[in-house]
N, C-alpha and C positions, 0 to 999 in steps of 0.2 A: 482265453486268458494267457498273460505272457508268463512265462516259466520263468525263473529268475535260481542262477548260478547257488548252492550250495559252501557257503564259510566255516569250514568243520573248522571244530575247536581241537588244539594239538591231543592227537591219537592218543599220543603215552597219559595224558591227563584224563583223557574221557577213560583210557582203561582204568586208572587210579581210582576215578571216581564211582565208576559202577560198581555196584556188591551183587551177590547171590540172589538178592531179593530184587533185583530192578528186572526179572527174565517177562516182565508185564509189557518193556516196552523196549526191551531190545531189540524186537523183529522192527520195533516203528522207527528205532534210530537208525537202523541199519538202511528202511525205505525214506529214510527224510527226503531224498531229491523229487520225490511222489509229492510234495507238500507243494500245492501252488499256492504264490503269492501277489495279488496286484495291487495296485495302490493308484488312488485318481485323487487328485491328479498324477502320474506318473513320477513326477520333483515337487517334495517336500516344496510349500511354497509360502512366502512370508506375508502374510495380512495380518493389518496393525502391527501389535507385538509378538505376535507368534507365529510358529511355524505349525501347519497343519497339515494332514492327509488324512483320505480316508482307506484303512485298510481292506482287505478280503482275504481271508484266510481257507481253502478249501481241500478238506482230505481227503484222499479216494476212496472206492469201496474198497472193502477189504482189507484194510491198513488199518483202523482206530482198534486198539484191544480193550475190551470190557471193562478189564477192573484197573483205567490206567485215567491219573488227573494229570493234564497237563496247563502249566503254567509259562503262559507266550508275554515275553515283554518287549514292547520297543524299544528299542536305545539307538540314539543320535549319538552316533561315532566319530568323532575328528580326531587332528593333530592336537595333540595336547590337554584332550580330555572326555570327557563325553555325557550324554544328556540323557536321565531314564527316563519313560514313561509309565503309565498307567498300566499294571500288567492286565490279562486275559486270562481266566481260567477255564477251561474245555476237559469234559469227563464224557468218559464211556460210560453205556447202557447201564450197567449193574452196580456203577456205583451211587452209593444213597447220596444224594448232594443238590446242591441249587445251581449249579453251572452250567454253562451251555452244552448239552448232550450231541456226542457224535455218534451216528450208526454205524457199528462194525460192518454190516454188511455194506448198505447202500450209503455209508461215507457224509458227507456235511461239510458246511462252513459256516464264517459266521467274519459282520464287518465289525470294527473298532475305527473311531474316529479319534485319531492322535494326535496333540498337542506339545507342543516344545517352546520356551521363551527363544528369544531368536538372540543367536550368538556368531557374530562376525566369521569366526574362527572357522565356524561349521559350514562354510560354504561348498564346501568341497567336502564334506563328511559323508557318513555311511548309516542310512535306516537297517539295522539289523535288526529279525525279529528273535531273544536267545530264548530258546525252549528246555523247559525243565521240565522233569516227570516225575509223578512219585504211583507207587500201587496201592491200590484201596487196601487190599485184605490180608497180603501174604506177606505186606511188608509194614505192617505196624511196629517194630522194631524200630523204623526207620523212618521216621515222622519228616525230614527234614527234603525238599524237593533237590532233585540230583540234576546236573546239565544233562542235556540232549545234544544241542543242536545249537547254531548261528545260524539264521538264513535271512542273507541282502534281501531286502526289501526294497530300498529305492537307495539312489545316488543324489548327494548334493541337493543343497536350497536354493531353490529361484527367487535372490531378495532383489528382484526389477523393481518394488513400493521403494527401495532407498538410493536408488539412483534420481528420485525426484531433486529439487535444487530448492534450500530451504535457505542459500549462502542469503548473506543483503547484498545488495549493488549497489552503484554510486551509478547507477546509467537510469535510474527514475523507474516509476512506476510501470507496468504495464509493455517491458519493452518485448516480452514470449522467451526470456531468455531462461525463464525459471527462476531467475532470482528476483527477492524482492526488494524494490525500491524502497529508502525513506525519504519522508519531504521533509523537506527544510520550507519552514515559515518565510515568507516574503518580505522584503525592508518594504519601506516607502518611502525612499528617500527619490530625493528632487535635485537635480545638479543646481537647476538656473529658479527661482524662487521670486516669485512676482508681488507686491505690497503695492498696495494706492491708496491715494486719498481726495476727497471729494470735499468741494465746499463751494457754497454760493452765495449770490447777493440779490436782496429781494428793490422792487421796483414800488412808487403807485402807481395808480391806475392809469391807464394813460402817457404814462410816464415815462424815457430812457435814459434820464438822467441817474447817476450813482449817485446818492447820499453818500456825506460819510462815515455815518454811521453803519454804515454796512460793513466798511472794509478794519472797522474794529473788533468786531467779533471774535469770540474764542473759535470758530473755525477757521476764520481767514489767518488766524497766529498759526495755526497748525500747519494750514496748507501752506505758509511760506517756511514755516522750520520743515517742511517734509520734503520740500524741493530743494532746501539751502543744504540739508546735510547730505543727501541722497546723491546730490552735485559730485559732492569731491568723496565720496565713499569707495573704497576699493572695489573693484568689480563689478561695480555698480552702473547703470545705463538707465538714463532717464527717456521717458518718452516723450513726444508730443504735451504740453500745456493744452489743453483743451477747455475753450469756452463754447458753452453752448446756451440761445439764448432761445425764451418762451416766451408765449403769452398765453394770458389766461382765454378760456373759450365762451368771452360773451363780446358782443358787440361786432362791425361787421369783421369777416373773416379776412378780406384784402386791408382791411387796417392791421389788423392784428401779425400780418405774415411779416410785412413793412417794419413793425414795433418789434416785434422778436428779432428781427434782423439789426436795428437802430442800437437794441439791447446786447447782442454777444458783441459788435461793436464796440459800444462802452466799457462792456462790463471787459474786454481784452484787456483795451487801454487802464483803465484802471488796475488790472492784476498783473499787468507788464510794469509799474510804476511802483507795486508792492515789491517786486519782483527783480527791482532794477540792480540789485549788488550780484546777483548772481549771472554767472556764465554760461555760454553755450544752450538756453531755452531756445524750441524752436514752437510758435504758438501752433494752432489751427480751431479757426473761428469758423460755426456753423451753426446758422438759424431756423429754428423747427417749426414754427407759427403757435396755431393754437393746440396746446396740451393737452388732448383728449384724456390720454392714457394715463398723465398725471390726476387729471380731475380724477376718472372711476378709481384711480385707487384710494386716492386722497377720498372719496366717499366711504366705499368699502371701510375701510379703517375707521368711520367717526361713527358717531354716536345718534348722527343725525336721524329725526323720527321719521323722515318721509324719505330714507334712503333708498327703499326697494324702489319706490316709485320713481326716482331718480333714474337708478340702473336699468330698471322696464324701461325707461327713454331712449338712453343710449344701446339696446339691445334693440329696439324696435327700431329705430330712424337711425340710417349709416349716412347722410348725408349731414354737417356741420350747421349747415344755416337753417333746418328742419329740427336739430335739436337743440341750438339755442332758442329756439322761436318756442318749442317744446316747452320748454322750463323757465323762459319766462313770463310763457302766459301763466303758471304756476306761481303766485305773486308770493304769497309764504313763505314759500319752498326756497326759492329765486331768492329771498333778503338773506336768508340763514346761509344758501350758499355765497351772497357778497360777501357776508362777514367771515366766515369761518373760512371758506374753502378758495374761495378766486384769489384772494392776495397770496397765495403760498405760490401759486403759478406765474407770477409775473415775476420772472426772474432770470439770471444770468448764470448757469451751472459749471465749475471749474471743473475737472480731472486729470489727475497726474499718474503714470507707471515707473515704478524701478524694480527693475529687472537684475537682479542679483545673480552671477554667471555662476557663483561656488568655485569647491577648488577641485583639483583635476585628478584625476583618478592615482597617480602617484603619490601626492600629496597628500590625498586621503587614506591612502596604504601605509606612508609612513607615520603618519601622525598615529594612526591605530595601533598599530606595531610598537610604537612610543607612547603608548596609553594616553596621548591628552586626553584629557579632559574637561578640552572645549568643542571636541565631536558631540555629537547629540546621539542618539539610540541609533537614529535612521543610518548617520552618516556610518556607524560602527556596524551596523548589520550589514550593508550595500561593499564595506570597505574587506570584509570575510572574504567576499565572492570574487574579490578582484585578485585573490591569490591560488595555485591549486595546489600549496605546501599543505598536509592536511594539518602541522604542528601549528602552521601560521594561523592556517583558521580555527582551530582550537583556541589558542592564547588570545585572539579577537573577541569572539562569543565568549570566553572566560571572562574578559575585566567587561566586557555590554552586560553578560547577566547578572556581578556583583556590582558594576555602578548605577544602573537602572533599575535590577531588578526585574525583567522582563521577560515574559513565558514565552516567545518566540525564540529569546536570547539560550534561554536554555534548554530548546528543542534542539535549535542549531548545532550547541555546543556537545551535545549530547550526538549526532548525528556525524559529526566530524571524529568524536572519541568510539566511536563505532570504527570509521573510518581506518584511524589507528589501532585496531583491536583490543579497545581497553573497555569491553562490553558491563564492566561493574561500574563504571563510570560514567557511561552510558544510560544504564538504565536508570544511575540516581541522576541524573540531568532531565531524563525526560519524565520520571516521576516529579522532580521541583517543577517543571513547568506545567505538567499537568493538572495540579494540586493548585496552581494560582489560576487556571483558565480551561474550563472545558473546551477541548477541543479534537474534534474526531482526528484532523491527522495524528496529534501527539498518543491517541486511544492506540490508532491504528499503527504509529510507532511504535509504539510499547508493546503489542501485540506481532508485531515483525519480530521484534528482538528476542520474543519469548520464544516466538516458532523454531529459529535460528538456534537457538540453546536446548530447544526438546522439551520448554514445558508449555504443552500444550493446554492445560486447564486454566494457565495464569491467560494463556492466551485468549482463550475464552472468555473470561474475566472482561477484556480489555477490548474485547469487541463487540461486549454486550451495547444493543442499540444501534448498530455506527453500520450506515450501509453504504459507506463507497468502494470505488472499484478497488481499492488495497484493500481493505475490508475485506468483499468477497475473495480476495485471492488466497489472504490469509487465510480463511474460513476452506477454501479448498485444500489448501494443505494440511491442515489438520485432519480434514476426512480424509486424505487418502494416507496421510500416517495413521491414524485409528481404522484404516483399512475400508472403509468409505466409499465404496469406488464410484457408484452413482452419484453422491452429493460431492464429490471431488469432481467428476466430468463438469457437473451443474455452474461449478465456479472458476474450473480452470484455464489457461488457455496456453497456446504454445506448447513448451517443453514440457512442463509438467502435466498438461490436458495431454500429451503424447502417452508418459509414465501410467498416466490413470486407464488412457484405452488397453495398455497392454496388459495393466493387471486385470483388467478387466475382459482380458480375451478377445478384446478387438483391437483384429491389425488394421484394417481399411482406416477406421476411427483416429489409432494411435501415426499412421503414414502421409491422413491429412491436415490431423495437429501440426505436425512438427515438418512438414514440407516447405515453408519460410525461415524456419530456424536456422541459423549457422552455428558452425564450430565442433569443437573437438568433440564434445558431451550429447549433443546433437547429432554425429557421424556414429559415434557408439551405438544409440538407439537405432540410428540406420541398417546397424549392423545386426542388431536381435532381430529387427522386424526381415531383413530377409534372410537371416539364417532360419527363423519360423514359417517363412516360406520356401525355404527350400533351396534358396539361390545361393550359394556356395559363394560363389566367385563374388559375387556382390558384396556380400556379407565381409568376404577377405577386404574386398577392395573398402567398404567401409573402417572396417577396424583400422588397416593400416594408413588410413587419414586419419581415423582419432589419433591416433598414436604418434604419428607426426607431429601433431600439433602439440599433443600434451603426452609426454614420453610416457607419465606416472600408469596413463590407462594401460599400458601393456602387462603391468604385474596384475590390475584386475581385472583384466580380459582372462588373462592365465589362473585366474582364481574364481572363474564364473563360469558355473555348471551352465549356462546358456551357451559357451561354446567350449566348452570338454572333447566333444567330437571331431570339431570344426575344429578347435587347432590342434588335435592327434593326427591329422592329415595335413595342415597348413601350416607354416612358420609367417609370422608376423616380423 
């Protein structure tokens, strides 16, 4: 057991305080330095909320006197104040009592396991254990317990569980850096936006001449107003006019290739002649023959009674002239399909594309910036990202999610108010968006932001259900703030999977987490793991690159009992 230094309390006091009747256990204050005391772990050490150890307390022979109760209290000793514990009471042989008995001759001990809420302050503080005595029999008089003794029990608290990184980041989920990302909901916006429209002109049988009744149709009006406007629209890009022509799939096949060819022919000329006020069309005319794929679907869709048996045709015989032969030895079948279904195929099919380019990404920055309100959702989500002011993107996602209305608008805007550190703001952004739209990132947000603030149960709360990879990350910092260390290794990774091996006593564990990691906060760790090893100069030469990079860790290098030693011998 290791012996630990003796903290007498000022001489002239302890005389003050002794009377006639304390001669019970003056010979035992006089051997206090006989008192051994250890403690394991060795430094008070922080899991979850507290600070704990476990004591051992042990007397020698010869030193405990009979009729003497003595009361052992822990106290956590810092700058500025200090923290009791649960006292201990220990009595000699002869006194009547229910406390832990010490043998005068052959000596005793006895453990206490100690608890203290954890206070920043106390990092650097002092486990003292103060001993008070009183005498069972001679000093009834004196009911009230008198000091002994201060004896150091351990130095300083090892809080390595809050160097975990609980900060948010704006570098996305998953990057090992310790911080956690939040998502931001995706636009869907489309620069160049594509619209077409279709219309045809049917034939009879036999037939490639245009009626003119065809070219009156409420389609063919459409498809010339959809080419006419689309012409001279701003931004706008017409494609290719395209006629393409059919035939229906009865009678011989080399007729039929000829007639569909005979067909997109006409039926061009005809739509070039509806067509004739506008500018710049360029056609392209191509002929398909006989329309299989139109017939099966054109079946499929009807109502027709002998449809399966139809379809069993064309799935059995892949050859054309084997399955008209098919279906019209089928004499029934064959009229019902003249009437209803072949004349739909014998026809001339138009298509037209305009291709809408949109506006250019300045353009859409400033129009949002200037709240129009002829952007649409998408263009106002897409137009956030095109800036990295985070006020700009704030003020963006502010008028998307009051003129929309939209629960991605106000994850966004919620994530950006993070951004700026305005986390009450924050959390009511991402609370309205959640409340219009289940959704595990915005869960898994609201559970980042809780982590971040220290309340861990809301956190809870908010990631009941939801298993993605933020999720579990989340879920690992909570256990190793509630001191977890197993179900935090289970979900962490990087930096904080670093944090957890150490609390958890493993260097190997905690040196191959964080061997990818960079930066300041990450050299720190470098530095506990081999000052725990042993490696002095290492350790130096880590700290003094945290501290390069981020100045601040030098005050709490110099305030962290993991190197007290280390820099009593080394200047940073």
């Amino acid at each position: 057991m290791k012996k630990f230094a003796t903290v007498s309390l000022a001489l002239s006091l302890m005389a003050a305080m002794l009377v006639s009747c304390g001669e019970c256990y003056e010979k035992m204050q006089k051997k206090q330095d006989q008192i051994q005391v250890t403690c394991n772990p060795e430094v008070l050490t922080l899991k979850g909320q507290v600070v704990s150890t476990d004591i051992t307390v042990s007397f020698p022979e010869n030193y405990f006197n009979a009729e003497t109760i003595l009361k052992i209290t822990p106290v956590l000793v810092y700058d500025g104040g200090e923290l009791v514990g649960t006292a201990k009471y220990v009595q000699g042989e002869d006194v009547v009592g229910n406390y832990t008995a010490i043998s005068r001759f052959e000596g005793g001990s006895y453990t206490q396991h100690v608890e203290f809420p954890f206070v920043k302050e106390a990092a650097m503080g002092t486990l003292e254990l103060r001993i008070e005595g009183k005498c069972y029999d001679d000093c009834k008089e004196t009911p009230d317990f008198v000091a002994i003794a201060a004896i150091a029990a351990a130095k300083g608290v090892s809080a390595i569980q809050n160097l975990a990184n609980n900060e948010i980041s704006t570098c996305g989920q998953g990057c090992g850096c310790g911080k956690n990302g939040l998502a931001v909901l995706d636009h869907n916006f489309q620069r160049a936006s594509t619209t077409s429209q279709q219309a045809e002109i049917l034939y009879q049988i036999n037939s490639s001449t245009v009626r003119k009744n065809q070219l009156t149709q409420e389609q063919i009006k459409l498809f010339k107003e959809f080419v006419a406007n689309n012409s001279t629209a701003e931004r706008t890009t017409l494609s290719n006019v395209y006629a393409s022509g059919y035939a229906s799939p009865d009678g011989p096949e080399k007729f039929n290739n000829k007639l569909s060819e005979k067909r997109s022919q006409t039926g061009a000329k005809a739509i070039k002649k509806e067509l004739k006020g506008v500018e710049g069309l360029n056609y392209e005319i191509a002929s398909y023959g006989e329309d299989w794929d139109g017939f099966k679907t054109l079946v499929e869709n009807s109502d027709i009674e002998d449809k399966e048996l139809i379809l069993n045709v064309l799935q059995m015989y892949s050859s054309p002239v084997e399955r008209d032969k098919e279906i019209q030895n089928m004499r029934q079948v064959f009229k019902v399909l003249a009437e209803e279904i072949l004349p739909q195929l014998r026809r001339t099919r138009f298509a037209v594309e305009a291709t809408y380019a949109g506006l250019t990404d300045e353009e859409i920055l400033a129009a949002a910036k200037a709240c129009d309100n002829n952007l649409d959702i998408e263009h106002l989500l897409y137009a956030a990202t095109l800036t990295n002011d985070n006020a700009e993107k704030a003020a963006i996602y502010e008028f998307a999610a009051n003129t929309y209305n939209d629960a991605r608008a106000y994850n966004n805007l919620a994530v950006a108010k993070v951004a700026l550190g305005d986390y009450a703001a924050a959390k009511s952004a991402f609370e309205k968006s959640a409340q219009m739209e289940a959704n595990e990132a915005v869960a898994t947000n609201l559970a980042t932001l809780a982590v971040a603030q220290g309340d861990l149960e809301a956190a809870k709360k908010y990631l009941a259900g939801v298993e993605s990879e933020a999720a579990k990350a989340n879920r690992g910092a909570i256990a190793l703030a509630e001191g977890n260390y197993q179900e935090a290794k289970a979900n962490l990774k990087g930096y904080n999977l670093a944090i957890a091996e150490l609390c958890d006593n493993n260097i190997e564990g905690a040196k191959a987490a964080i061997a990818e990691v960079k930066g300041a906060d990450a050299d720190y760790v470098r530095a506990i793991i081999a000052n725990r090893e042993g490696d002095s100069a290492k350790a130096v030469a880590y700290l003094k690159s945290a501290v390069a990079a981020k100045p601040e860790l030098k005050a709490q290098a110099e305030n962290d009992i993991e190197f007290a030693a280390l820099l009593a011998e080394n200047a940073l």
